[in-house]
N, C-alpha and C positions, 0 to 999 in steps of 0.2 A: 504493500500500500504506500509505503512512507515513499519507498524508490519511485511509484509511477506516479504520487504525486510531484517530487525534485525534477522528475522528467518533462512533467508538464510543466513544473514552472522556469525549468531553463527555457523551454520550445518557445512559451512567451514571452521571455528576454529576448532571445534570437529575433524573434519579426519584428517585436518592437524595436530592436534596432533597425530593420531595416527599411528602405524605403516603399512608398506606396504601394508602386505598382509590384517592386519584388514579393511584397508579402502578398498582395491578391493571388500571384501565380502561387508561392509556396503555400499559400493553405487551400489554393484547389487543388493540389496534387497531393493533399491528405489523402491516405486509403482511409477515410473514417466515413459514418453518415453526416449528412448534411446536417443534422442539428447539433452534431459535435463540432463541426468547422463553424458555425455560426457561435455557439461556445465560445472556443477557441477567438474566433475573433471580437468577440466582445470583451473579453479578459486582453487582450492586446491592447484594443482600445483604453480601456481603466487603464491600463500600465503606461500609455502612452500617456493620458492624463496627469496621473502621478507624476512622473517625468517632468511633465509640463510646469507643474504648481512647485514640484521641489526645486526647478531651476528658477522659480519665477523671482525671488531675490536678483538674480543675476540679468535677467531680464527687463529692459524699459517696462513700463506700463502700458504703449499701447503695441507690442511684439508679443506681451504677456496675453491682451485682451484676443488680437486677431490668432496666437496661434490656439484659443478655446476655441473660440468661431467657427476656424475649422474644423478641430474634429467633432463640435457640438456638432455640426453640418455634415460633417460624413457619416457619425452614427446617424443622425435623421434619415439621409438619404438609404442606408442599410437598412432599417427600420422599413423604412416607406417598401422600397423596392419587393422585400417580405410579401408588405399586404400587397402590392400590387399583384407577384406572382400568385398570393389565394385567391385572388378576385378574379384569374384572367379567365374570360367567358368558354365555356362550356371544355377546360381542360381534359377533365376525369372522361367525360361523358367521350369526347375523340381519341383519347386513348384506348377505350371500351373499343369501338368500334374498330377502329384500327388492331387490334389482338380478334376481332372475331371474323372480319371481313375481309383484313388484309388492305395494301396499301392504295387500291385503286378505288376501293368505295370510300377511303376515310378523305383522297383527295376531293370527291365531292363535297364534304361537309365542310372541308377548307375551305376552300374556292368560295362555299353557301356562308362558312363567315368571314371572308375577306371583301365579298360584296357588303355584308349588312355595315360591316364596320364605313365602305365608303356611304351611306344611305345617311349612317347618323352623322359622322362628318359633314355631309351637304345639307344634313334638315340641321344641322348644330348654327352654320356660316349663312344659310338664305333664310332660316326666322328670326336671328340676331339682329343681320344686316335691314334685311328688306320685311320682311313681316312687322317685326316689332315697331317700326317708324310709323309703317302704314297704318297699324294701329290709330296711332295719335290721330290720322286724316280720315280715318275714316267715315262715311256719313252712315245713316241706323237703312236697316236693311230692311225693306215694305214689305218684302216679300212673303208668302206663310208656305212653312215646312209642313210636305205631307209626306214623307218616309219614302216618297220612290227617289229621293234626291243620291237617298245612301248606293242607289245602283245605277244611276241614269246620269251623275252627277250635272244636272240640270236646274232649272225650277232655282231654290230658296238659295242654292252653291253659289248661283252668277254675283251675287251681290255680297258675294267674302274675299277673303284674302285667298281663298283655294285658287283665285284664276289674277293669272297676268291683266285682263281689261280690267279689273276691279282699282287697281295700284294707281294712284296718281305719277302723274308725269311732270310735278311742280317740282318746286322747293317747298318743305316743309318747313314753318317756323312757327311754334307757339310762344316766343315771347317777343315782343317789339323793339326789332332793332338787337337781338338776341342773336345765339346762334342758330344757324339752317342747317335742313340735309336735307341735299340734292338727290332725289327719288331714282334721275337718270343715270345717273355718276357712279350711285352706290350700286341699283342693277348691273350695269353694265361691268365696274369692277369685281363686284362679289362673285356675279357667275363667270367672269372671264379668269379669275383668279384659281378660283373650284378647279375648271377643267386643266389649266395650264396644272395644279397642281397635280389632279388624277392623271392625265400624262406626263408626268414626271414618276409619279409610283409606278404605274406601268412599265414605263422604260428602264427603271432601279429594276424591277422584278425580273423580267423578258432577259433583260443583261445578265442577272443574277442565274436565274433557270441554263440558259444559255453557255454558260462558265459550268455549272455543275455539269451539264450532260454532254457537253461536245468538246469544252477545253480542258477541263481535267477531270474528266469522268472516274478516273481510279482511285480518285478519293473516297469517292461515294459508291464505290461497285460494293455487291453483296458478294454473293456464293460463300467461298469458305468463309472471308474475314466475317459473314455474321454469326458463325456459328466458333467460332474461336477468338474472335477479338472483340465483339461487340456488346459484352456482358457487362452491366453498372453495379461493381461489387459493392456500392455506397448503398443497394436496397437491400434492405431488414424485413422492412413488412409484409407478413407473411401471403395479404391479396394483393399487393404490389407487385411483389416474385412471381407468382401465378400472373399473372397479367401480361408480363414483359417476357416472361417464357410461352406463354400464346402468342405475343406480339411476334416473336423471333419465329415460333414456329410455321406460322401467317406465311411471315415475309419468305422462311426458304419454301415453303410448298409452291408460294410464286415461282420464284427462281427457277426450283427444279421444273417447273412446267415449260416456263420458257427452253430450257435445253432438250426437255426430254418430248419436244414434239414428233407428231410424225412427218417424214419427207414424200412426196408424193411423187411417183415420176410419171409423165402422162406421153401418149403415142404421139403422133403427130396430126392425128383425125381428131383425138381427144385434144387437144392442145387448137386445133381449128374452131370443134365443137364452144370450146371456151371462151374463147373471142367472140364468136360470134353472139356468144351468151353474154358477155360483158357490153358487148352495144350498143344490142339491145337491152341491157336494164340502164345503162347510160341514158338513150335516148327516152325510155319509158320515165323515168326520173327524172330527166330535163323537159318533157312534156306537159309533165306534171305537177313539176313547180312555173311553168308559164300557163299551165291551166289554173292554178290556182290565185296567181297575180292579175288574171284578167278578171276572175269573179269578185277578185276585193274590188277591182276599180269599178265597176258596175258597179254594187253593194256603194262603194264610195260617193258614186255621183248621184244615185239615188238616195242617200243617206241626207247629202246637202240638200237636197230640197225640201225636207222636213223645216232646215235650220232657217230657209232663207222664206218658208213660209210663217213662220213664228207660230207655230199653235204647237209651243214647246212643253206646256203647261196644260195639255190634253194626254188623257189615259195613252190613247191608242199611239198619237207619236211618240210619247214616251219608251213604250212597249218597240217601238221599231228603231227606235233609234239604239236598241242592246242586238240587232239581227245583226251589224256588221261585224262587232265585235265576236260576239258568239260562232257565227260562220269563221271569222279568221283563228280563233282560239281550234274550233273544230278540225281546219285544214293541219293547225299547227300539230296538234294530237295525234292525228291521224294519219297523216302521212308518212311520216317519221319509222308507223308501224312497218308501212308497204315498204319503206328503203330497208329494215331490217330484213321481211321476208326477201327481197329484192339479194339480199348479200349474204343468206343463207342458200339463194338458187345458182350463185357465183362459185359457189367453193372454193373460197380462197384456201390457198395453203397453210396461211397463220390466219389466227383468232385477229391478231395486231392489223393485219393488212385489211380487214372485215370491219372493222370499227374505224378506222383512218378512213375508208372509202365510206362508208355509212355516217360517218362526220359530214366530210365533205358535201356530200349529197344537201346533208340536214340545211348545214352554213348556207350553202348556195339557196334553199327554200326560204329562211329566213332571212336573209339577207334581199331578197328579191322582194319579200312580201312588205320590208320592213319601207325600201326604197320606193315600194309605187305608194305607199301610207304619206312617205316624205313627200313624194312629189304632187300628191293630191293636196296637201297641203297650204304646202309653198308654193304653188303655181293654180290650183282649180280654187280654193277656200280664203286664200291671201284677193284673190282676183272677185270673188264672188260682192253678194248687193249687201251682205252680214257688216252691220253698224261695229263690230267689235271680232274680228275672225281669228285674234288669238284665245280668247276666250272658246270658239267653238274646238279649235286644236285642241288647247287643254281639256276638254269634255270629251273628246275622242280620247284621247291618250289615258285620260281617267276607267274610263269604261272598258279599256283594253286590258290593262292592268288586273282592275277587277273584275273582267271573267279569264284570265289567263289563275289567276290567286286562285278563284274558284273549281277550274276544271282541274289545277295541279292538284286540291287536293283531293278532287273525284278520282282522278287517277289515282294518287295513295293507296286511298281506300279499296276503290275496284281492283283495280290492278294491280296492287301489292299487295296487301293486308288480309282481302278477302281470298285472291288466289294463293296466300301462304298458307290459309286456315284452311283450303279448298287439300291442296298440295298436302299438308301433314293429317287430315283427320280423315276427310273422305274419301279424297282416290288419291292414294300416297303412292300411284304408278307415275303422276305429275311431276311429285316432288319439289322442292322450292321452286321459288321465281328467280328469274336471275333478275338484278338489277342495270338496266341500261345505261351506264355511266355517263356513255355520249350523248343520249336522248337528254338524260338531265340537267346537266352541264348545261345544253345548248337553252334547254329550258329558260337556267338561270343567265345565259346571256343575253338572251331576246328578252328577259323579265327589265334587264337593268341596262338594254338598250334603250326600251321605250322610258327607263326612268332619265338616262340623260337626255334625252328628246325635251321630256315635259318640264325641266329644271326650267326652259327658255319660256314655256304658255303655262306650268302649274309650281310655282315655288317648293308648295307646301307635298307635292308627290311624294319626294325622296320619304317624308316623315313616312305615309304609309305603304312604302314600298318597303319600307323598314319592320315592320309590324308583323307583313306578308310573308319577309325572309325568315322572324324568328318563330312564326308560325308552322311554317315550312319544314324550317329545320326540324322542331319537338318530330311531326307526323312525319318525316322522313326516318329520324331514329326509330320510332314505333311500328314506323311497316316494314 
């Protein structure tokens, strides 16, 4: 006893002599657990303290003051960083998943919160910036709420801060002769700042992914090093061990899968036969997402005549103005299916090459359906006889939103949840569902394309396109 305590109290002589940075590195390279190095370095701290006060004779008064400062402010900062890491959102929960799924479904949940994180950012900067001023201007709203507003965002919405026409285009000033803020200045900054900053994280990220898988990928390769080198002897607890030994065992069954595929070698009639299969589901796929871009713009041009007739506040237009939405949520749903049958009748040779093309497919469906939305827009509804056609924008892209939020979680439900209970209890010849990585993914890109769209016609989106993702998230964990 007496020995390992002398031991520990030389070990805390030793760092507190040293400097900052060398003691950060010597007490991560403790073999101990983590609440012993955090121990340890708080007993450092005290010593370095002491140190401090016994020199402080020798010390001026204010060399005596700034050097407490400091370390009062590094222990704060160790302190703080603690709670931060208990706080950070849904840790425990993706490390679950990631030990039961493996690393390719738990990147979906990344991804689902590395979107919400940009959601709150953007509702954090455009209701500080722009909502809250508007406040001050705004006049009382005549309007009366009858509940279809929550799905049609039409009716008693137009005369909030939800929509861009609502916002003054002044200067604000409540006292005379006081200070102002310029309503156009601050739009125009707050959202031109948002995006310059979201491509800028993009770009960090893209750089960062980039460097890991293509310039020095042997850092981060698996196979042996995870089953010989990649064990954190600092865990104790005993469903933490269990966890991170699921986690490891996850990641090699991946691995081995990837090596131990089958190689196919095909004739050269078979090898015709495939091609010719391949360009045909090319062209059935690109048919299909230009039949689909034609029915939104119909649906589109027929949508505006509801708007530009004003009987926006009638059951029935109300009722037809969710058809366009609903139909393009439907296409989005749906088609996505026929690309996967589509790349099971291809037979690719890897699983990898079947998903990369059944991507592609998807991006190009959405990407197309997203640009004749833009160009209906910007060029048919900018153009049209509408007293305020940002306003009508933002009510489109509101209603998008809210039946994409809806149908994902129909799908959940049907299609994960119930065919998992379908798969384990009544015809267990099913057996699970596999989960669509790509289908989802692309989900969540076209979810939080149309949310940077509407930052420009609806401020207040991002808030619940934020709600939607963490809503998302729970019922994705659960099916």
């Amino acid at each position: 006893f007496f020995h390992g305590f002398y031991a520990e109290e030389k070990l805390v002589e030793n760092l507190a002599s040293m400097s900052t940075s060398e003691r950060i590195k010597a007490i991560q390279k403790m073999p101990e657990t983590m609440k012993k190095k955090r121990e340890i370095r708080n007993k450092v701290l005290k010593e370095i303290t002491k140190k401090s006060r016994h020199h402080s004779t020798q010390l001026p008064c204010c060399a005596q003051c700034l050097q407490g400062t400091v370390v009062s402010f590094r222990r704060f900062g160790n302190s703080l960083s603690e709670y931060f890491h208990l706080l950070q959102l849904w840790h425990k929960t993706l490390k679950i998943i990631g030990a039961e799924f493996g690393t390719s479904v738990l990147s979906y949940f990344i991804f689902l919160k590395w979107l919400l994180t940009f959601n709150i950012f953007s509702f954090l900067i455009t209701f500080s910036f722009i909502t809250i001023p508007q406040f001050l201007a705004a006049e009382p709203n005549n309007l009366s709420f009858t509940g279809l507003e929550l799905f049609t965002g039409a009716g008693y919405f137009q005369q909030t801060v939800l929509y861009y026409g609502f916002y003054t285009n002044a200067t604000i000033s409540k006292i005379e002769n006081g200070p102002s803020y310029n309503m156009q200045l601050a739009y125009i900054f707050t959202v031109g700042m948002y995006f310059v900053i979201c491509f800028l994280i993009l770009l960090f990220s893209v750089a960062k992914s980039f460097c890991r898988n293509f310039i020095n990928p042997q850092t981060y390769s698996g196979n042996a090093s995870k089953l010989l080198c990649t064990w954190d002897f600092n865990i104790t607890n005993e469903k933490a061990v269990k966890l991170k030994q699921k986690n490891l065992s996850t990641q090699i069954k991946e691995d081995l899968t990837e090596v131990n595929r089958e190689v196919l070698n095909f004739s050269v009639t078979e090898r015709v036969v495939r091609i010719v299969i391949h360009l045909v589901s090319w062209v059935a796929s690109l048919g299909t997402a230009i039949a689909a871009c034609a029915g939104v713009y119909f649906l589109c041009i027929n949508n505006l005549k509801l708007f530009v007739k004003g009987h926006t506040n009638d059951l029935e237009s109300q009722a037809a103005m969710l058809v366009l939405p609903v139909v393009t949520s439907l296409l989005n749903a749906f088609i996505p299916f026929f690309y996967s049958w589509l790349g099971h009748l291809e037979r690719f040779q890897t699983p990898g090459h079947q998903i990369y093309v059944t991507i592609t497919r998807n991006i190009i469906l959405k990407i197309s359906i997203v640009g004749i939305l833009c160009y209906y827009w910007l060029n048919i509804v900018a153009a049209s006889e509408s007293q305020c056609w940002e306003t009508l924008v933002g009510q489109d892209i509101y209603r998008l939103v809210l039946v994409d939020f809806i149908f994902c979680l129909c799908g959940s439900f049907f299609g994960e949840f119930l065919r998992r209970i379908i798969g384990t209890t009544v015809c267990v010849s099913l057996g699970l569902p596999e989960f669509d990585i790509g289908r989802n993914v692309l989900d969540l890109i076209y979810a939080q394309t149309l949310t940077w769209i509407a930052i420009l016609f609806s401020p207040l989106l991002p808030g619940i396109q934020m709600i939607s993702f963490s809503i998302v998230f729970y019922v994705k964990r659960v099916t």
